[in-house]
N, CA, C and O atoms as a Tinker XYZ file with bonds, in Angstrom:
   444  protein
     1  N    -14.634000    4.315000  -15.275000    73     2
     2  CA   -13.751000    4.578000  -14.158000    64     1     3
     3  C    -14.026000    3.539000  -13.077000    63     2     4     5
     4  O    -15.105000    2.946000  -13.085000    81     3
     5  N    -12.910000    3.237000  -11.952000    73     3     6
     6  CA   -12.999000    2.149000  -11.395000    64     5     7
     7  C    -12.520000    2.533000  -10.221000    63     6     8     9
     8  O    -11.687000    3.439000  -10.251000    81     7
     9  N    -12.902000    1.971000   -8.920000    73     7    10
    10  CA   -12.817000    2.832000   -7.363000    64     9    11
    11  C    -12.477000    1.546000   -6.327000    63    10    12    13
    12  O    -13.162000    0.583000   -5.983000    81    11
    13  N    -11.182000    1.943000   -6.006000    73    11    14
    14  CA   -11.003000    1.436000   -5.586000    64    13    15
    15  C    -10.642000    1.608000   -3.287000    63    14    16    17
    16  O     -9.771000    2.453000   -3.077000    81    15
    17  N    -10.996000    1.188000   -2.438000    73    15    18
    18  CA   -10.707000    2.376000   -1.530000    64    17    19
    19  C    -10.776000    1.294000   -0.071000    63    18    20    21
    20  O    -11.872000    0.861000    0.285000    81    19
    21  N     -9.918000    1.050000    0.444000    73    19    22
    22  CA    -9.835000    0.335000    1.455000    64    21    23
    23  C     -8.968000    1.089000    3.120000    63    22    24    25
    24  O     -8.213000    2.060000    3.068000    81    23
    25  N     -9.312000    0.387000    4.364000    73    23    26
    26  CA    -9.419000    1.482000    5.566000    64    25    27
    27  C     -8.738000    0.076000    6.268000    63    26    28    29
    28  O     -9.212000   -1.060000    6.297000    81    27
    29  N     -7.493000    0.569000    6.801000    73    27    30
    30  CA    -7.102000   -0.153000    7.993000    64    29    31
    31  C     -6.191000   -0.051000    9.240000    63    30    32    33
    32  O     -5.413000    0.877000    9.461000    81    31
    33  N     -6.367000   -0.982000    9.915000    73    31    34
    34  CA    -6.038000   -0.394000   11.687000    64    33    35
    35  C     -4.736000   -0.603000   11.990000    63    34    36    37
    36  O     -4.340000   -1.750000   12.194000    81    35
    37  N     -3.988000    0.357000   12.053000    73    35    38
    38  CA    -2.104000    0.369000   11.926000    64    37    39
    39  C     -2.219000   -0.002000   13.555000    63    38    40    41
    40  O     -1.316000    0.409000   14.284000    81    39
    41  N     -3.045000   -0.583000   13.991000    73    39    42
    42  CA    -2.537000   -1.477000   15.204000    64    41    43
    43  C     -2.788000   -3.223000   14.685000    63    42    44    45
    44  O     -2.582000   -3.936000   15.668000    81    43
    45  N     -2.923000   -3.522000   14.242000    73    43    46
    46  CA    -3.804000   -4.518000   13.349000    64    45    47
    47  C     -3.058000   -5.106000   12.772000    63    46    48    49
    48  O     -3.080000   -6.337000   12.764000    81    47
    49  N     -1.737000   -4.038000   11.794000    73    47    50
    50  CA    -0.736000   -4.274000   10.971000    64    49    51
    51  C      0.299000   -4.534000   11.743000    63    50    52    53
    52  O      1.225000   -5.288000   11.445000    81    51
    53  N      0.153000   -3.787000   12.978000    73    51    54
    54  CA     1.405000   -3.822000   13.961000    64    53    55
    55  C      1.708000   -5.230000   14.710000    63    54    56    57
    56  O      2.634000   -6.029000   14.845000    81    55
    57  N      0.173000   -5.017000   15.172000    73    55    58
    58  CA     0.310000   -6.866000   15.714000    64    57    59
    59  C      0.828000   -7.793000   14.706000    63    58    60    61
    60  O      1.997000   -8.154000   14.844000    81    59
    61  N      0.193000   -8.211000   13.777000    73    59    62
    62  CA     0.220000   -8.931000   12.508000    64    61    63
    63  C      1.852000   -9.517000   12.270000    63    62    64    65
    64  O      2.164000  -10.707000   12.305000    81    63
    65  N      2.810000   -8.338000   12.018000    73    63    66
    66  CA     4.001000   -8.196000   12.438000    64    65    67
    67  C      4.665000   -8.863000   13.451000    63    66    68    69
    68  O      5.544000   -9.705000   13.267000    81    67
    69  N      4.262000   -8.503000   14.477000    73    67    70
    70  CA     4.994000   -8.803000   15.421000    64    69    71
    71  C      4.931000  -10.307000   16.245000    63    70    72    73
    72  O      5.521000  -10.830000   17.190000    81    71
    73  N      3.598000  -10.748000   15.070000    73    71    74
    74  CA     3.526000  -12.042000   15.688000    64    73    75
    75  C      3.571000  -13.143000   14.766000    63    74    76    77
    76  O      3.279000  -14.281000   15.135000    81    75
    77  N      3.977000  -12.828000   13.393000    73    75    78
    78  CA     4.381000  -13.463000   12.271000    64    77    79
    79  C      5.566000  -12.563000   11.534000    63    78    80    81
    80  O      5.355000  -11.603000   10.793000    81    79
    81  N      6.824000  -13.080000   11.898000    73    79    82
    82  CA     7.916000  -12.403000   11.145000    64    81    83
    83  C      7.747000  -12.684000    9.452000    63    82    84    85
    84  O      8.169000  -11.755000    8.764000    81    83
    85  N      7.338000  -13.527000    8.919000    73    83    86
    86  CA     6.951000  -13.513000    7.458000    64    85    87
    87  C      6.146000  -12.496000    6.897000    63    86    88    89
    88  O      6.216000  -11.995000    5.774000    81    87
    89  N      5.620000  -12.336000    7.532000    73    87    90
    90  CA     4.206000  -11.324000    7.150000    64    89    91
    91  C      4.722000   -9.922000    6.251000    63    90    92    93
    92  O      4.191000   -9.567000    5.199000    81    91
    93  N      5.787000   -9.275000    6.867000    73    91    94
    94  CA     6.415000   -8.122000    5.985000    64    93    95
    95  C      6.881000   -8.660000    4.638000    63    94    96    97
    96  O      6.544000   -8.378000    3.488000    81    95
    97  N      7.577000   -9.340000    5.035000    73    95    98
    98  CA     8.672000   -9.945000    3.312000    64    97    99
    99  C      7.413000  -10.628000    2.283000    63    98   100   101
   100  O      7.525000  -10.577000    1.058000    81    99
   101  N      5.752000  -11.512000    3.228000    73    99   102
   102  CA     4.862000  -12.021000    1.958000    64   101   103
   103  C      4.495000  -10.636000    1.460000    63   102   104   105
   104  O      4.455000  -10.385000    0.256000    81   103
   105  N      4.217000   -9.709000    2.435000    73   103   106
   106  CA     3.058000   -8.218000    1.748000    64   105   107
   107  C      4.543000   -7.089000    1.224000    63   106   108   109
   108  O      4.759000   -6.732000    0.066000    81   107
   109  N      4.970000   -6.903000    1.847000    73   107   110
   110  CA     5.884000   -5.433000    0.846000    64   109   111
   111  C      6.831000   -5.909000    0.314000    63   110   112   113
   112  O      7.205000   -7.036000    0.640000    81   111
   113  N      7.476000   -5.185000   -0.645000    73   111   114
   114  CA     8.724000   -5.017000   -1.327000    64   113   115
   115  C      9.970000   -4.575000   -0.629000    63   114   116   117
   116  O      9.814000   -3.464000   -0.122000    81   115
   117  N     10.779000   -4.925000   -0.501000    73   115   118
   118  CA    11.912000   -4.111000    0.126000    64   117   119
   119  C     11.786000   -3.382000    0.044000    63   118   120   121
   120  O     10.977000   -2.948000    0.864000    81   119
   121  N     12.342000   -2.369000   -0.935000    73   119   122
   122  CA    12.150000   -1.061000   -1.302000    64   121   123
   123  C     10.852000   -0.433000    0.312000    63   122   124   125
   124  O     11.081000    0.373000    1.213000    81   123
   125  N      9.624000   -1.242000    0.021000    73   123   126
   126  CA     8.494000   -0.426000    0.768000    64   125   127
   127  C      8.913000   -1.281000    2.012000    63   126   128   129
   128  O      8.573000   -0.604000    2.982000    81   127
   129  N      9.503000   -2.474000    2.463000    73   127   130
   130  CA    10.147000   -2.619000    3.924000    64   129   131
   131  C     11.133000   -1.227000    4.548000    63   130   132   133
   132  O     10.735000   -0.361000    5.327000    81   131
   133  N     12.270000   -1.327000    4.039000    73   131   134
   134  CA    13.726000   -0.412000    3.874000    64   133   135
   135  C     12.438000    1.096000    4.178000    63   134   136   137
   136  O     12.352000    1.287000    5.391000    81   135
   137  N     11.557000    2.052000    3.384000    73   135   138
   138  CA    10.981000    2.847000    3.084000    64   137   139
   139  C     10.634000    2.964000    4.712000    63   138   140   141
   140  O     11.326000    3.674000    5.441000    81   139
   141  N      9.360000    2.108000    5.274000    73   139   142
   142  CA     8.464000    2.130000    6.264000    64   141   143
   143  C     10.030000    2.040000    7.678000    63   142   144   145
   144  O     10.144000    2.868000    8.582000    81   143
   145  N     10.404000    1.579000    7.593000    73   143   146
   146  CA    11.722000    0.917000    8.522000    64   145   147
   147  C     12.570000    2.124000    8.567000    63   146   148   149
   148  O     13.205000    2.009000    9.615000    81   147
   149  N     12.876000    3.093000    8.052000    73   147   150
   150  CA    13.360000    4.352000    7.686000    64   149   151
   151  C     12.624000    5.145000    8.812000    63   150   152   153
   152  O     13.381000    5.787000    9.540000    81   151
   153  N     11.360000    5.217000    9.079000    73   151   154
   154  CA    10.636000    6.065000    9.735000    64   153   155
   155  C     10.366000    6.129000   10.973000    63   154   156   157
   156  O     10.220000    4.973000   11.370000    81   155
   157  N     10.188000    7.024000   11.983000    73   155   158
   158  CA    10.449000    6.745000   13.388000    64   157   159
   159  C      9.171000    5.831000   13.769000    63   158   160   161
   160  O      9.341000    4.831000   14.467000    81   159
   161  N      8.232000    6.093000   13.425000    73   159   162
   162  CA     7.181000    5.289000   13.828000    64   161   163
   163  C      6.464000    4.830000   12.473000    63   162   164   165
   164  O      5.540000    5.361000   11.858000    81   163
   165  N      7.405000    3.337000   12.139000    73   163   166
   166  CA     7.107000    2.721000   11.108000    64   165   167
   167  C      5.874000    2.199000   10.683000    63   166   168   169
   168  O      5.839000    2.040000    9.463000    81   167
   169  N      4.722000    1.840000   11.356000    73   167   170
   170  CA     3.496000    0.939000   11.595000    64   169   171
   171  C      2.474000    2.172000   10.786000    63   170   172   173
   172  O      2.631000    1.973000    9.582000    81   171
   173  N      1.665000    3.153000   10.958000    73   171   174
   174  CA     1.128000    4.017000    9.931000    64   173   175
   175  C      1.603000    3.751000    8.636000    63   174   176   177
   176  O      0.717000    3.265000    7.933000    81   175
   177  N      3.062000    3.944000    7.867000    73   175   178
   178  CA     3.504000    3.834000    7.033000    64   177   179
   179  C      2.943000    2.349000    6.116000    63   178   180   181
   180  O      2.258000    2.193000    5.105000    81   179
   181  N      3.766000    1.253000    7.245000    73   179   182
   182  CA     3.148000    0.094000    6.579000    64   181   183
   183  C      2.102000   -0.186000    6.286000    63   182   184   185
   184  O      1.959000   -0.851000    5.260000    81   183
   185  N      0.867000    0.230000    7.117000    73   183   186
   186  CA    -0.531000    0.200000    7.168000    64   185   187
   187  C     -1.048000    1.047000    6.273000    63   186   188   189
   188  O     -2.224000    0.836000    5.976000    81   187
   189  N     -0.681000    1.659000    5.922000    73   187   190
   190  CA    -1.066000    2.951000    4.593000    64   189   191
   191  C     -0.391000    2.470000    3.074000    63   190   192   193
   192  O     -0.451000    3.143000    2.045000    81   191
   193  N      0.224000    1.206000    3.211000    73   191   194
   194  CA     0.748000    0.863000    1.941000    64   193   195
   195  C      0.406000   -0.548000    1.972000    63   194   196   197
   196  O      0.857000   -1.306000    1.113000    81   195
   197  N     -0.417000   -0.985000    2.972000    73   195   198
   198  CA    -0.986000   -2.057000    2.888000    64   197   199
   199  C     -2.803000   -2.196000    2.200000    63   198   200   201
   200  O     -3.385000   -3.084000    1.576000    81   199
   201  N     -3.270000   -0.646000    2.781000    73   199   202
   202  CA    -4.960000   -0.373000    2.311000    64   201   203
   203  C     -3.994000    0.275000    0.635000    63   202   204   205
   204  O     -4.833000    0.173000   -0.260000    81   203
   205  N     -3.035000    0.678000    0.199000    73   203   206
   206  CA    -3.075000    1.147000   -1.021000    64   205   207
   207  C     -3.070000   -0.526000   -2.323000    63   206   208   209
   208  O     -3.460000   -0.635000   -3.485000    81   207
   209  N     -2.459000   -1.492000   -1.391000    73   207   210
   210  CA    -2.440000   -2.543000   -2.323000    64   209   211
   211  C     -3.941000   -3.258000   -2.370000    63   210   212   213
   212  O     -4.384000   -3.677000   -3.440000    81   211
   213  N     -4.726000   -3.370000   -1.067000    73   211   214
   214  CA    -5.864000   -3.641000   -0.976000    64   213   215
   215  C     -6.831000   -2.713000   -2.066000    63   214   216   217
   216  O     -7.465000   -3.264000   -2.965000    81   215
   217  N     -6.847000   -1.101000   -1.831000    73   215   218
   218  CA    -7.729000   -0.456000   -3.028000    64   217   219
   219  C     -7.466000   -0.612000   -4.650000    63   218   220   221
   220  O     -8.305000   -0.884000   -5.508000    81   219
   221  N     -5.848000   -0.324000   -4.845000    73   219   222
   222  CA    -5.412000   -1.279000   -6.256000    64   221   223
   223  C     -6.483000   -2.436000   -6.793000    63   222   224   225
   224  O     -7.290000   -2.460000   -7.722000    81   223
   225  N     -6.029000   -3.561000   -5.561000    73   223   226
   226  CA    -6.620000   -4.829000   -5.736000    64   225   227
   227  C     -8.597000   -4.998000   -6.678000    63   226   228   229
   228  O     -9.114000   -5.769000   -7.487000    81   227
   229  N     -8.994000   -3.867000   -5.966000    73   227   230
   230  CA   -10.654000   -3.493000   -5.694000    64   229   231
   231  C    -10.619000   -2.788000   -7.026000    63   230   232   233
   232  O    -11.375000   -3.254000   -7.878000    81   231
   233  N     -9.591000   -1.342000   -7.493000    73   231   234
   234  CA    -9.833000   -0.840000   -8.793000    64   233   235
   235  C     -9.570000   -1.290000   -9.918000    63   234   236   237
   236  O     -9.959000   -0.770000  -10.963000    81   235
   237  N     -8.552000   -2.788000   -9.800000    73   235   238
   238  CA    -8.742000   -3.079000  -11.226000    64   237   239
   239  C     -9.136000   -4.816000  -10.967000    63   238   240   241
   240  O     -8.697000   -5.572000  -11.834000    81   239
   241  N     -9.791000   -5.331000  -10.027000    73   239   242
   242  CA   -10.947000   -5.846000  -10.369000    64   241   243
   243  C    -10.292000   -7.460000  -10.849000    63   242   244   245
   244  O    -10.910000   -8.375000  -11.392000    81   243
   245  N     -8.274000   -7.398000  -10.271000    73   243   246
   246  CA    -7.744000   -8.177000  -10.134000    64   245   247
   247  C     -7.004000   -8.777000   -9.202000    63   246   248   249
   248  O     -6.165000   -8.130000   -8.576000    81   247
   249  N     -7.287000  -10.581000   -8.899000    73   247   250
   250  CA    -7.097000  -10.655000   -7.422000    64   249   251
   251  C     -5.624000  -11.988000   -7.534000    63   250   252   253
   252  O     -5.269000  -12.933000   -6.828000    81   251
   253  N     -5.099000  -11.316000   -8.921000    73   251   254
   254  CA    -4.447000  -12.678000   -9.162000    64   253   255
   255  C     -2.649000  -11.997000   -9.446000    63   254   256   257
   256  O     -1.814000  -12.334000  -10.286000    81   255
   257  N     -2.598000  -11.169000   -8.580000    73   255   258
   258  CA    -1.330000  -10.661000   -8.779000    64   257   259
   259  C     -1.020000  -10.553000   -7.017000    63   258   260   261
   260  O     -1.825000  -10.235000   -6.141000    81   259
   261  N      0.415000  -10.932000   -6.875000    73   259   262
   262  CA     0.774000  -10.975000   -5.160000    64   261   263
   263  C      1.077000   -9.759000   -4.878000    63   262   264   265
   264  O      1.520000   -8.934000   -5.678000    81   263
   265  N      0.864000   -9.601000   -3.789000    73   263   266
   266  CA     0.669000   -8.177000   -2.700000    64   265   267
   267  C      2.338000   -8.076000   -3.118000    63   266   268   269
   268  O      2.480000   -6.870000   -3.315000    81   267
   269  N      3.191000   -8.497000   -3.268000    73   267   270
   270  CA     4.806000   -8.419000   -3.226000    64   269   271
   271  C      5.114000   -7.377000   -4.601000    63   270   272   273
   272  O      5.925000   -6.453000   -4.659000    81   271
   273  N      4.221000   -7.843000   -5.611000    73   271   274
   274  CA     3.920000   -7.116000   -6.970000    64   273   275
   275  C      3.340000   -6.143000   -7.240000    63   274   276   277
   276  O      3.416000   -5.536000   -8.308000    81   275
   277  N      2.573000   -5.823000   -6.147000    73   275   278
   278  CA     2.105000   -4.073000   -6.141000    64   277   279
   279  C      2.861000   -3.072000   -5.034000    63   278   280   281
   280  O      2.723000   -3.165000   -3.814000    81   279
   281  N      3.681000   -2.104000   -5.728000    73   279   282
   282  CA     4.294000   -1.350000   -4.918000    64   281   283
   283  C      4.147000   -0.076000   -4.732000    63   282   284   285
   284  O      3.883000    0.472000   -5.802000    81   283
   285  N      4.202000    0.687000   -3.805000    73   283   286
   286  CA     3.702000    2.119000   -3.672000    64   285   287
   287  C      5.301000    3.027000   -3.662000    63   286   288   289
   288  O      6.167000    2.967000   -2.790000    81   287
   289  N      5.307000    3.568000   -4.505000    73   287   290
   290  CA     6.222000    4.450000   -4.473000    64   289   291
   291  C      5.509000    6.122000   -4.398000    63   290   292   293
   292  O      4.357000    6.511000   -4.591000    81   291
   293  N      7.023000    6.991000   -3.957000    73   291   294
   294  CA     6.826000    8.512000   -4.207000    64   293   295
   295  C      7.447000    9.249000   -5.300000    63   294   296   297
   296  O      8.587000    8.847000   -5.530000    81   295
   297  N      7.090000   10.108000   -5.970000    73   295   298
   298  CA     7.592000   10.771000   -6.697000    64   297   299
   299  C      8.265000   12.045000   -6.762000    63   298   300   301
   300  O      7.636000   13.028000   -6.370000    81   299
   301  N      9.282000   12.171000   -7.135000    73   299   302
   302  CA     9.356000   13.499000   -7.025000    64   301   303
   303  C      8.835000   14.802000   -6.284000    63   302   304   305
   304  O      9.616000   15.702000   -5.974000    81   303
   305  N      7.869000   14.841000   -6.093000    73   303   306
   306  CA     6.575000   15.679000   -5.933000    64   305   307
   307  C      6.024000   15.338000   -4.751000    63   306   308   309
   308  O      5.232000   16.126000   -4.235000    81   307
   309  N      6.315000   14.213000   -4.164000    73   307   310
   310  CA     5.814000   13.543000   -2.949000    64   309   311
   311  C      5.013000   12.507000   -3.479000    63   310   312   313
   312  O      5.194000   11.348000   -3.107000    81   311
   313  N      3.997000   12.852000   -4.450000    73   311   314
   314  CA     2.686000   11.893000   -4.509000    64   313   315
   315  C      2.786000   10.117000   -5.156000    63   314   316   317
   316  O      3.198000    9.639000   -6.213000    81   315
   317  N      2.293000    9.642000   -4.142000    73   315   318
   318  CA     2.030000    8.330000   -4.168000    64   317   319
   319  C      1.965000    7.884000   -5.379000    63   318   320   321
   320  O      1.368000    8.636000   -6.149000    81   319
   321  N      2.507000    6.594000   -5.971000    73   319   322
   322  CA     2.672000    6.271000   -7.358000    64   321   323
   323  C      2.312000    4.507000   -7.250000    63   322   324   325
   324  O      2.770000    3.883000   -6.293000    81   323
   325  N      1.565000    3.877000   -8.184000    73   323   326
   326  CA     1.388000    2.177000   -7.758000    64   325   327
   327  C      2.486000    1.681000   -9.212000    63   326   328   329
   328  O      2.585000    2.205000  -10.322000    81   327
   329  N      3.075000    0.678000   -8.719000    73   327   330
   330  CA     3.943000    0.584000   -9.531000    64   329   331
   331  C      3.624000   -1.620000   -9.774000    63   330   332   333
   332  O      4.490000   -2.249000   -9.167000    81   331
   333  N      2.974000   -2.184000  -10.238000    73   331   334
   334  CA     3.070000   -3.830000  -10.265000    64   333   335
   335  C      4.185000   -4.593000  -11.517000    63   334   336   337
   336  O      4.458000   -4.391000  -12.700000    81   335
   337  N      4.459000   -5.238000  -10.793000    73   335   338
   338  CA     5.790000   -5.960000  -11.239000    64   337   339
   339  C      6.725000   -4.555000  -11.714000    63   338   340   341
   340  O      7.219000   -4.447000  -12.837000    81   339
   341  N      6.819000   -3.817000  -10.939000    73   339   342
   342  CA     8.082000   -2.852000  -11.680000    64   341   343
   343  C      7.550000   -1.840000  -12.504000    63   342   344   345
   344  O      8.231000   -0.815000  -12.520000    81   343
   345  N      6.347000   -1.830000  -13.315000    73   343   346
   346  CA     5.513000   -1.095000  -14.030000    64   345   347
   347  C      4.775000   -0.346000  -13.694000    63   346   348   349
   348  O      3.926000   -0.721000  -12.886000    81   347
   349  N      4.769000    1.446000  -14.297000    73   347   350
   350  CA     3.520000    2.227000  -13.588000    64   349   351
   351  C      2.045000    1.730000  -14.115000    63   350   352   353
   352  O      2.151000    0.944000  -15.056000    81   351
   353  N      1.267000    1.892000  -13.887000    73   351   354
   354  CA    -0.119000    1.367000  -14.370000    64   353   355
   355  C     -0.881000    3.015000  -14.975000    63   354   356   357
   356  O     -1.003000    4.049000  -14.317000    81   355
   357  N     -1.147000    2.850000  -15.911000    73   355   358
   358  CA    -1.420000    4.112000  -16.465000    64   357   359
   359  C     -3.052000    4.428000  -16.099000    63   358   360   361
   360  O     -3.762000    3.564000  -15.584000    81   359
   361  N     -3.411000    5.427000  -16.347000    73   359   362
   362  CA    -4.565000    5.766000  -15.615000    64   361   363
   363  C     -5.124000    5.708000  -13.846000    63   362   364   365
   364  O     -6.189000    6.059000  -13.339000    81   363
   365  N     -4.044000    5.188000  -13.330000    73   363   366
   366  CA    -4.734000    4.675000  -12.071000    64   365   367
   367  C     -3.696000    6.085000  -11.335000    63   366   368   369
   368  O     -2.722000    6.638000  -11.846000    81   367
   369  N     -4.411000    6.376000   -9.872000    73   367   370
   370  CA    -4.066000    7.347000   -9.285000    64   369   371
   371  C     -4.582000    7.127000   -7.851000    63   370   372   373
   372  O     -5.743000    6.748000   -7.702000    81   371
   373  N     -3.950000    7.297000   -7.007000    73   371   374
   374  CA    -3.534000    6.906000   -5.516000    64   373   375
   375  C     -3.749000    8.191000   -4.368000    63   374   376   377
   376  O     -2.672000    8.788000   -4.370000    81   375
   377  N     -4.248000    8.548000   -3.849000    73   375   378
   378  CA    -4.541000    8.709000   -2.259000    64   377   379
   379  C     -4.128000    7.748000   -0.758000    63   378   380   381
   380  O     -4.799000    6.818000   -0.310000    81   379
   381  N     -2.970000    8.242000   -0.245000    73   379   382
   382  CA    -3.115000    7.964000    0.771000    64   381   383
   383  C     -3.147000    9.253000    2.190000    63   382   384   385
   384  O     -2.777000   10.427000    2.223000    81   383
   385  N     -3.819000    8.273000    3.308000    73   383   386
   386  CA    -4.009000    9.484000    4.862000    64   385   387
   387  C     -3.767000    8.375000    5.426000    63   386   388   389
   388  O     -4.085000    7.318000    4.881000    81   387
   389  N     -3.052000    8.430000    6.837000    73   387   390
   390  CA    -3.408000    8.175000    8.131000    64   389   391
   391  C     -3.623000    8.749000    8.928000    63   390   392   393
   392  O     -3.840000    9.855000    8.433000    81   391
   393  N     -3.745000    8.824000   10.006000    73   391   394
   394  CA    -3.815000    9.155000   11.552000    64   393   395
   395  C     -3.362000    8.191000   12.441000    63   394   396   397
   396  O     -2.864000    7.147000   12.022000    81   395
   397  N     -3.507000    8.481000   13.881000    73   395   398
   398  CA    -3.149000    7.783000   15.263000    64   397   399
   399  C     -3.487000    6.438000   14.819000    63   398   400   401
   400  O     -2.650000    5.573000   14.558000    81   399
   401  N     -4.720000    6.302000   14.748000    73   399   402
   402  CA    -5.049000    4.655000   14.747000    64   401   403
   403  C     -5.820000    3.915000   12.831000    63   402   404   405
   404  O     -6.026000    2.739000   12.529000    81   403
   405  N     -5.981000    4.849000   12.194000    73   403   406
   406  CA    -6.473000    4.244000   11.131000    64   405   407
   407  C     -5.495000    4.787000    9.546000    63   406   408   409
   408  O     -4.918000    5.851000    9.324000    81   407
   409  N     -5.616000    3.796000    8.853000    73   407   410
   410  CA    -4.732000    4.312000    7.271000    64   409   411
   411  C     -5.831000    4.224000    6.399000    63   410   412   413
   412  O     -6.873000    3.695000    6.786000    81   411
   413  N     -5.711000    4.702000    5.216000    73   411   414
   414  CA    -7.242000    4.679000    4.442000    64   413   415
   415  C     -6.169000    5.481000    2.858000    63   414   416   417
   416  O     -5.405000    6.398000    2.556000    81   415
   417  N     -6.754000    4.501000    2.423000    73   415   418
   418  CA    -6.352000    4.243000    0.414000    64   417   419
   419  C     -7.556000    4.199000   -0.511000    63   418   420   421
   420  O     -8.557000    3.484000   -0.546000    81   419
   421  N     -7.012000    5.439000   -1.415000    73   419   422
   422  CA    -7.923000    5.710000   -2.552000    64   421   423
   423  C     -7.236000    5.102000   -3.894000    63   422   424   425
   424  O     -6.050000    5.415000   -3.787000    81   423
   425  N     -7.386000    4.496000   -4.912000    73   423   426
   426  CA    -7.501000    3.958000   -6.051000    64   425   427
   427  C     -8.551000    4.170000   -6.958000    63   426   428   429
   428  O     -9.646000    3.611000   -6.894000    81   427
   429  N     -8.119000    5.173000   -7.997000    73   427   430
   430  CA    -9.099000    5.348000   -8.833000    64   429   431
   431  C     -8.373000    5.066000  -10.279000    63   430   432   433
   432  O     -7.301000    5.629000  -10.505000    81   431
   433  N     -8.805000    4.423000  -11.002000    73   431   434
   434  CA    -8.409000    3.757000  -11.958000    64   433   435
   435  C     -9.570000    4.349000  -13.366000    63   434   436   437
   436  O    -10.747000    4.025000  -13.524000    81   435
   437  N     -8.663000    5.358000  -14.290000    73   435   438
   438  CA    -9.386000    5.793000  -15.699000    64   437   439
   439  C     -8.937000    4.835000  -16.777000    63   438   440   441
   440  O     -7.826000    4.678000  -17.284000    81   439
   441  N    -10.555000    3.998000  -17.077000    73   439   442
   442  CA   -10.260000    3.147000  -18.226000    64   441   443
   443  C    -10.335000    4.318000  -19.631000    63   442   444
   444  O    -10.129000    3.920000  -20.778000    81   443
């Protein structure tokens, strides 16, 4: 099994943004732009699907696929789903939380 789990500051993401208009279109997918942009207070959102591509990154131990290629979707059910190049990744399973100021992503990956 493989653990993946990264923590970051949805003010951090916010700036980031706002002071590099590229920055959304290099890290999310439409889909997860359109998604976060949907929401009244978009910045948690993005920042919580930014530590889910970061813990991905950490659980499978690969650093050679672009942040554009790992996508966080919901399911049915609500729960968080990682989806790269279009594909679910089998075994792997997702946690996300935020709060006011921090987002924090679990990735646990069953070989």
């Amino acid at each position: 099994m493989e653990l993946g789990v990264d923590l970051v500051e949805i003010a951090r993401v916010k700036s980031l943004a706002r002071r590099n208009p590229k920055f959304l279109p290099r890290v999310f997918s439409s889909s997860e732009i359109a998604y976060c942009r949907a929401k009244k207070n978009p910045w948690p959102h993005f920042a919580v699907r930014f530590a889910a591509k970061e813990a991905v990154y950490k659980a499978l131990g690969v650093a050679r696929v672009p942040l554009t290629a790992i996508s966080v979707h919901r399911g049915k059910d609500g729960r968080p789903s990682i989806r790269i190049k279009g594909k679910s990744v089998r075994g792997l399973k997702l946690s996300l939380s935020h709060g006011r100021d921090h987002a924090v992503a679990v990735a646990v990956l069953a070989r």
